[in-house]
MIKEFI-666368 format. One record per residue: residue number from 0; chain; x, y, z of N, C-alpha, C in turn. Coordinates in nm, 4 decimals, padded with zeros to 6 digits. Layout:
<site num="NUM" chaine="A" n_xx="X" n_yy="Y" n_zz="Z" ca_xx="X" ca_yy="Y" ca_zz="Z" c_xx="X" c_yy="Y" c_zz="Z"/>
...
This chain:
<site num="0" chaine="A" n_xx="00.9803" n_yy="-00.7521" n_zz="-00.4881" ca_xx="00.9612" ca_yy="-00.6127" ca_zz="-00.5209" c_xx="01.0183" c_yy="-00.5273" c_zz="-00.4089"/>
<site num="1" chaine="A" n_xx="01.0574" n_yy="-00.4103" n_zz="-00.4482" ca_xx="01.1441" ca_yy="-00.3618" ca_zz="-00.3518" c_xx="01.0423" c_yy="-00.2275" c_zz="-00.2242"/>
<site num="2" chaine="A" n_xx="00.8926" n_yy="-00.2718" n_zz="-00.2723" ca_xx="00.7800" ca_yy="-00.1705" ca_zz="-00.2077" c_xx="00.7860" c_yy="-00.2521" c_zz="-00.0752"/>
<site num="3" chaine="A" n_xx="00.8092" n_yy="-00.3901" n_zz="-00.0804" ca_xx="00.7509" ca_yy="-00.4594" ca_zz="00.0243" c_xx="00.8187" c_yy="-00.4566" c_zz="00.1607"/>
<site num="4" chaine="A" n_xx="00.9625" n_yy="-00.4538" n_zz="00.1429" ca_xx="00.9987" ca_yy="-00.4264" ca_zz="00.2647" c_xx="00.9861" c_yy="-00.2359" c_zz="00.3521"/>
<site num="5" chaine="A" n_xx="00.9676" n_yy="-00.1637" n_zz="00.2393" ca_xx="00.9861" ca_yy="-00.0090" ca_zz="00.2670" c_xx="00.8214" c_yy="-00.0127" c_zz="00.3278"/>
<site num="6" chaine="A" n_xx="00.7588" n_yy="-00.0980" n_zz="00.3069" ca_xx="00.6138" ca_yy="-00.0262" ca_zz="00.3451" c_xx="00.6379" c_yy="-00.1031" c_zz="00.5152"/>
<site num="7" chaine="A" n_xx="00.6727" n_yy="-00.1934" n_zz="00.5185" ca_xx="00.7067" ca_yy="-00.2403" ca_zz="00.6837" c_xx="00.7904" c_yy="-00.1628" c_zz="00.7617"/>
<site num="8" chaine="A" n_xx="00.9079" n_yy="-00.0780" n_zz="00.6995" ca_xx="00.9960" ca_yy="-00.0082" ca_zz="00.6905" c_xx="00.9448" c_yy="00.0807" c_zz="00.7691"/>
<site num="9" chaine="A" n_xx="00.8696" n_yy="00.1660" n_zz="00.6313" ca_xx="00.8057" ca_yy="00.3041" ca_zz="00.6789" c_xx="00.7139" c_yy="00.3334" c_zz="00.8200"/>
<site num="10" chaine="A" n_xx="00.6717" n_yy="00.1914" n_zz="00.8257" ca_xx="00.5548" ca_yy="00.1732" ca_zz="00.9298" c_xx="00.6134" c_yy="00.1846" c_zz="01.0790"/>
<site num="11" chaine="A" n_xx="00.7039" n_yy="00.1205" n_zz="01.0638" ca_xx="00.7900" ca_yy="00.1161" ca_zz="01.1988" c_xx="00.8107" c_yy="00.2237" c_zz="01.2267"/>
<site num="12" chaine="A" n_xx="00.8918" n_yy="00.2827" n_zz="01.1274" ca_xx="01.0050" ca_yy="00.4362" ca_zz="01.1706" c_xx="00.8631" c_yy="00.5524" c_zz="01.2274"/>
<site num="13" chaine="A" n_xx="00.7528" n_yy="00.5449" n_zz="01.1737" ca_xx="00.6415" ca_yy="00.6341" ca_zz="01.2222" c_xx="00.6407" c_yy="00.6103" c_zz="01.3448"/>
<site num="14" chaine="A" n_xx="00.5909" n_yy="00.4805" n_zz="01.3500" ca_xx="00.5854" ca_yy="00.3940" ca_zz="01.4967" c_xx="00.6611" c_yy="00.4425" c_zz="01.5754"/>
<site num="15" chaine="A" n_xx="00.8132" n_yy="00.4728" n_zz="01.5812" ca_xx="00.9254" ca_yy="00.4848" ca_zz="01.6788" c_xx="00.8803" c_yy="00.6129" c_zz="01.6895"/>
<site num="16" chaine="A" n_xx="00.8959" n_yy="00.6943" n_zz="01.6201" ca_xx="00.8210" ca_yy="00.8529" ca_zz="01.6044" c_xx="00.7556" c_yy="00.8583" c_zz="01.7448"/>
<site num="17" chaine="A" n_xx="00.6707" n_yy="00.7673" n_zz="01.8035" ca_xx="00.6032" ca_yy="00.7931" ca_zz="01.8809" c_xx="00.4126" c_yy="00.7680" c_zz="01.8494"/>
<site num="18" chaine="A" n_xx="00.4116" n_yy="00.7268" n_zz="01.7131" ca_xx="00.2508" ca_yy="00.7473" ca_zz="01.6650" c_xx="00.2280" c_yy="00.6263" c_zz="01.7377"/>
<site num="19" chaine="A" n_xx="00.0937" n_yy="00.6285" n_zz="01.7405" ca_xx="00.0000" ca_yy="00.5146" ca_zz="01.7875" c_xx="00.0122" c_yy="00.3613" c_zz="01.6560"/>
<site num="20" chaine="A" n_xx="00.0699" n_yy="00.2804" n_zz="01.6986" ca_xx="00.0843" ca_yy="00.1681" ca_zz="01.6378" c_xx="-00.0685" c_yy="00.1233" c_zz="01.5827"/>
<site num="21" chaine="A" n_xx="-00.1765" n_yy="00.1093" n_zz="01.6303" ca_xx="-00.2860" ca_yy="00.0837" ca_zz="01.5704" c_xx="-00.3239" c_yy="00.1526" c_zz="01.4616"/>
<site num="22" chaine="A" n_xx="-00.3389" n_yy="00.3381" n_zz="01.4917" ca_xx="-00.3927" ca_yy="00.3791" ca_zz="01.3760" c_xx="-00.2836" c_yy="00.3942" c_zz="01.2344"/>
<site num="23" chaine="A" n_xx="-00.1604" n_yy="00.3921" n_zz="01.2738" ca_xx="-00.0357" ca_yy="00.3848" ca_zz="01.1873" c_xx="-00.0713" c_yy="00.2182" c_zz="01.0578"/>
<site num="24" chaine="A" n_xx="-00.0899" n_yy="00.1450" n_zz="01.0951" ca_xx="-00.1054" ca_yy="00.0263" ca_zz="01.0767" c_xx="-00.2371" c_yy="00.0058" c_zz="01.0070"/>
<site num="25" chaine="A" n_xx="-00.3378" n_yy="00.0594" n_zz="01.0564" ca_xx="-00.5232" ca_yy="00.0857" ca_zz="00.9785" c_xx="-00.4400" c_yy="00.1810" c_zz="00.8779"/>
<site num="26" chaine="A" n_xx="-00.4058" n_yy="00.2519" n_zz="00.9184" ca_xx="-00.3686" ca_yy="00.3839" ca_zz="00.7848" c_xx="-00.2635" c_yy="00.3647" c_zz="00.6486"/>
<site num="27" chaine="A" n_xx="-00.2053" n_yy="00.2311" n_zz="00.6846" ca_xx="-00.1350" ca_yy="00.1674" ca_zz="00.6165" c_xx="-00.2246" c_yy="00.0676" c_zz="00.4933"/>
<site num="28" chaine="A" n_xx="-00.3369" n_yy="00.0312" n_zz="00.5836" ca_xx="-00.3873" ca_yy="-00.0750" ca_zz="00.5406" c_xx="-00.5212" c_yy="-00.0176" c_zz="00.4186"/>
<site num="29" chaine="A" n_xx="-00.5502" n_yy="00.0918" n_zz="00.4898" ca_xx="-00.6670" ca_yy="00.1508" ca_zz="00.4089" c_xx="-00.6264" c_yy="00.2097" c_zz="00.2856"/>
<site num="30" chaine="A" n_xx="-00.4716" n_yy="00.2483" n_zz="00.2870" ca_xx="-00.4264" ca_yy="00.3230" ca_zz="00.1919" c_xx="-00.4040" c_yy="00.2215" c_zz="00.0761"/>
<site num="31" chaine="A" n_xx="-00.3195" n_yy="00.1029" n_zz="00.0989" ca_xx="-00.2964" ca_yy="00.0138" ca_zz="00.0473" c_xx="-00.4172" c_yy="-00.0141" c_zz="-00.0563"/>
<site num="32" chaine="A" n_xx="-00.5289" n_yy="-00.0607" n_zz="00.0686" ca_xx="-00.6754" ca_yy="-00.0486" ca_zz="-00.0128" c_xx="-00.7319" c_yy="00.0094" c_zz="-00.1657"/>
<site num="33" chaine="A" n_xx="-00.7293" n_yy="00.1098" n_zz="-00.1206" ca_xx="-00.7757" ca_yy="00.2404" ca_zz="-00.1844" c_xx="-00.6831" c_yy="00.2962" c_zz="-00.2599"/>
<site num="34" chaine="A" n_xx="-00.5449" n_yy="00.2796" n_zz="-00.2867" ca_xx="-00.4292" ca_yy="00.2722" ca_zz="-00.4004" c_xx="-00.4407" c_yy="00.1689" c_zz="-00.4823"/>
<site num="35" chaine="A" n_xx="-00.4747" n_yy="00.0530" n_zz="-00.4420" ca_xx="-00.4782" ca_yy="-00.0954" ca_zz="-00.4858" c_xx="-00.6046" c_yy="-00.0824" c_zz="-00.5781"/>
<site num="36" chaine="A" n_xx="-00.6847" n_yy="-00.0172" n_zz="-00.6226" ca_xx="-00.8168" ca_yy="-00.0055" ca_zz="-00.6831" c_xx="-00.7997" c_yy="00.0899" c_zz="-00.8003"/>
<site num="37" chaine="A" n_xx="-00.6596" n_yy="00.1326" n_zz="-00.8194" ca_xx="-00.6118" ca_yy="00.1772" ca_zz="-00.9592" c_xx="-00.6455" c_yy="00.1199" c_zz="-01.0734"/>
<site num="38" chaine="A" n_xx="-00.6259" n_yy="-00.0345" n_zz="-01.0310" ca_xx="-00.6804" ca_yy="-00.0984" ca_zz="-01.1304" c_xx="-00.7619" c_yy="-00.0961" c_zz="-01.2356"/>
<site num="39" chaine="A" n_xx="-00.8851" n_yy="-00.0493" n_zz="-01.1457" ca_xx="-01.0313" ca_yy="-00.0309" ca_zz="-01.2349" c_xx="-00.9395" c_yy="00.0603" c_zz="-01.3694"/>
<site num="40" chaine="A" n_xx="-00.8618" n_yy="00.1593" n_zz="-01.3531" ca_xx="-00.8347" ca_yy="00.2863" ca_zz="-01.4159" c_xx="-00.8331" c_yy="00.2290" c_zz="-01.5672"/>
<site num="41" chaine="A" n_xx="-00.7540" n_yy="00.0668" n_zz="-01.5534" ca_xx="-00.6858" ca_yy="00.0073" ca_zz="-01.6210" c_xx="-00.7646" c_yy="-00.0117" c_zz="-01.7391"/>
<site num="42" chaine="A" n_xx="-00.9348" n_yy="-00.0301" n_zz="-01.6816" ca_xx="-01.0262" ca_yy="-00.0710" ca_zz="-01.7589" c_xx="-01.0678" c_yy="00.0571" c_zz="-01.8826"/>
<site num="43" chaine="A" n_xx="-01.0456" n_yy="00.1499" n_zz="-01.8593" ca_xx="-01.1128" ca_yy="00.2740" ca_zz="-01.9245" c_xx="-00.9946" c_yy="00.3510" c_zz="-02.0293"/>
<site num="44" chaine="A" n_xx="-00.8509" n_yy="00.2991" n_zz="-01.9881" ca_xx="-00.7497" ca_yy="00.3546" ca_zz="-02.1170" c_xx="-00.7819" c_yy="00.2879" c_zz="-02.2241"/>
<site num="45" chaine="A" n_xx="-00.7577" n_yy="00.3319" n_zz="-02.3504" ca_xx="-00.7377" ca_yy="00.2961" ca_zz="-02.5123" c_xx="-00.6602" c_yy="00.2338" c_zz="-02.5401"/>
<site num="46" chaine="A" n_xx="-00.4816" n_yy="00.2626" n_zz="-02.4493" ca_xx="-00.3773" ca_yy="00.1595" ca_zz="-02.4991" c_xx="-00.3748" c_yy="00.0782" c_zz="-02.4073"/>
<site num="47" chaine="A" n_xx="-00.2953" n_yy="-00.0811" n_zz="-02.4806" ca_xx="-00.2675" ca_yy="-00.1391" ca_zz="-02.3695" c_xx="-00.1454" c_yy="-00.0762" c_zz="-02.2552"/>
<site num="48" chaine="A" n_xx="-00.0318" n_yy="-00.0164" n_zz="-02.3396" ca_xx="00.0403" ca_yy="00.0057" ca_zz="-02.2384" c_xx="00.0275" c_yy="00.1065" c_zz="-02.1337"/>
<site num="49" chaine="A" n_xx="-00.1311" n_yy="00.1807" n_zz="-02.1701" ca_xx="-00.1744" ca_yy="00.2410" ca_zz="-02.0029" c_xx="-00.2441" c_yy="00.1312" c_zz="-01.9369"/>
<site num="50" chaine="A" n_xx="-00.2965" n_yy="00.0137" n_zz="-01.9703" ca_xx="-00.3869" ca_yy="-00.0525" ca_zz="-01.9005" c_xx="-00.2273" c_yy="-00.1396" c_zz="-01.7878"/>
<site num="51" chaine="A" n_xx="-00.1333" n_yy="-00.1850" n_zz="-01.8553" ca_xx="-00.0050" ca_yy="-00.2157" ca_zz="-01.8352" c_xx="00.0581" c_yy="-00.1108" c_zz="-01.6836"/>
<site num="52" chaine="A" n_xx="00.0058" n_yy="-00.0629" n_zz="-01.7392" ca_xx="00.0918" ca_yy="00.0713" ca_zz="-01.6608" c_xx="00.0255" c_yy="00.0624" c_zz="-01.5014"/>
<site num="53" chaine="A" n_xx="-00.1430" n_yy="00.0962" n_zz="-01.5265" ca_xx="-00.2510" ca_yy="00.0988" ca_zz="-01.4247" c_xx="-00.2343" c_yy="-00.0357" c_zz="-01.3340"/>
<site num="54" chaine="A" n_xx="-00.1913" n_yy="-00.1470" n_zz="-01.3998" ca_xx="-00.2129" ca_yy="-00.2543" ca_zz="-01.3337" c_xx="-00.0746" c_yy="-00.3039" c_zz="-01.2690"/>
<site num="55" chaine="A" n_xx="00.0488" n_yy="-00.2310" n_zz="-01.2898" ca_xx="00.1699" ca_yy="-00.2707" ca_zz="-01.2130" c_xx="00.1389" c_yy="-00.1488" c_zz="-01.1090"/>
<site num="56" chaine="A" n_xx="00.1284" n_yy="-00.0644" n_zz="-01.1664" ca_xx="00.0729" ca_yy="00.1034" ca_zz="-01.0102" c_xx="-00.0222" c_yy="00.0270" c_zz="-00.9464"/>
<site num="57" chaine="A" n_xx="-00.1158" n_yy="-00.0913" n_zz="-00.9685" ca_xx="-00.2711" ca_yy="-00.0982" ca_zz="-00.8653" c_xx="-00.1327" c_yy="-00.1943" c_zz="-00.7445"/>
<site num="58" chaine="A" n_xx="-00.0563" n_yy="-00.3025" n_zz="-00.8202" ca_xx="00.0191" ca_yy="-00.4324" ca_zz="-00.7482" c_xx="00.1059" c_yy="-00.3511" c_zz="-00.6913"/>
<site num="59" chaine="A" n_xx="00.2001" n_yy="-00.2814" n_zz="-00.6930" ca_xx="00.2756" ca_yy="-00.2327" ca_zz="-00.6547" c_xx="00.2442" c_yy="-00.1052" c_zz="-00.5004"/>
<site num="60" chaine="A" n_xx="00.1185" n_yy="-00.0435" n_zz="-00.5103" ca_xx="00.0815" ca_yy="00.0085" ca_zz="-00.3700" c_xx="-00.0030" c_yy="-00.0706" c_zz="-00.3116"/>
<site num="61" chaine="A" n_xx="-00.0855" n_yy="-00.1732" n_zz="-00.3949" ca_xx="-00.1337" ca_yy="-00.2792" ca_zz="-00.2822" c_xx="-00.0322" c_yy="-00.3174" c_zz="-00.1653"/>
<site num="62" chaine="A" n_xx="00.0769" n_yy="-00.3085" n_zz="-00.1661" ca_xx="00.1900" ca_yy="-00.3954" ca_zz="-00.1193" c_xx="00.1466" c_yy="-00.3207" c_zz="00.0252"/>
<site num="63" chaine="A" n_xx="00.1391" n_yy="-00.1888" n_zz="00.0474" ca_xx="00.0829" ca_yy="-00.0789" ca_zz="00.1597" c_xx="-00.0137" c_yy="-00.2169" c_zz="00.2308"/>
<site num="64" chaine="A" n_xx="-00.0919" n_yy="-00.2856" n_zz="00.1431" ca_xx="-00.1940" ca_yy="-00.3043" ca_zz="00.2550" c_xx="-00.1044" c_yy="-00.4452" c_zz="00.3060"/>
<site num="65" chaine="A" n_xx="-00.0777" n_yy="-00.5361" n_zz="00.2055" ca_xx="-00.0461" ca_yy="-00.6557" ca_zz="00.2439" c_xx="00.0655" c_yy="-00.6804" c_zz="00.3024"/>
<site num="66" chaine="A" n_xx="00.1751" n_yy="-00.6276" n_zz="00.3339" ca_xx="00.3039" ca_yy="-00.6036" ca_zz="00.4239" c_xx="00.2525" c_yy="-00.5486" c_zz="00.5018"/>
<site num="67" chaine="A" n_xx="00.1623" n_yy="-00.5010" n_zz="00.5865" ca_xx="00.1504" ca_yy="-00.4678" ca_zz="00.7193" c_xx="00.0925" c_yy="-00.5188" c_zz="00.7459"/>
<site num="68" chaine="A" n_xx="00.2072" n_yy="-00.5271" n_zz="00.9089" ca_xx="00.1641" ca_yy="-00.6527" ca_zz="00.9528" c_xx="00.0680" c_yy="-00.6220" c_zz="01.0811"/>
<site num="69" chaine="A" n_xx="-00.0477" n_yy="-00.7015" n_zz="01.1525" ca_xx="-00.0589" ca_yy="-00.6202" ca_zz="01.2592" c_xx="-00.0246" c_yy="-00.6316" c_zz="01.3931"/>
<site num="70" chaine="A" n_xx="-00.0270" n_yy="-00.5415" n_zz="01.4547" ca_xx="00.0342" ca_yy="-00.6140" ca_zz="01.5798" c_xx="-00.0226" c_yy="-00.5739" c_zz="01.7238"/>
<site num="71" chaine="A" n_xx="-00.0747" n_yy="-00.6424" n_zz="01.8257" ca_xx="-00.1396" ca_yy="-00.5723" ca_zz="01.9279" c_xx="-00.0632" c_yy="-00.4866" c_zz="01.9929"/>
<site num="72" chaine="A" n_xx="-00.1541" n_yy="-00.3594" n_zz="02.0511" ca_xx="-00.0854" ca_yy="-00.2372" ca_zz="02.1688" c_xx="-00.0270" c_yy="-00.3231" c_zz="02.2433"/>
<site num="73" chaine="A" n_xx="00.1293" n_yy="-00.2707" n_zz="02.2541" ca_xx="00.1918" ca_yy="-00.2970" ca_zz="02.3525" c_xx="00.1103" c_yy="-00.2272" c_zz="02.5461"/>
């Protein structure tokens, strides 16, 4: 999938930015989280092709949590 390398991607280029590698990386991870829980949404549409829909959107920003990687303060 083409989320997986952009979310390592994105993480870095913040990183170089100057942000704090820890909270860049939690903020990656929580989001991932908490995007990744679309799912449920999946449960409460009428058609399948919103339940379809809900459940490639839950896999597809999970990727936020599971491509980052972590890494100790330099």
């Amino acid at each position: 999938m083409a989320w997986r390398p952009m979310a390592g991607w994105a993480a870095d280029r913040i990183i170089a930015r100057g942000k704090d590698p820890l909270i860049v990386r939690k903020a990656f991870v929580v989001t991932g989280a908490l995007d990744g829980m679309t799912v449920i949404f999946g449960a409460y549409v009428e058609s399948q092709q919103m339940a379809l829909f809900w459940n490639v959107a839950s896999q597809s920003l999970a990727v936020l949590q599971r491509r980052t990687i972590w890494r100790s303060r330099s």
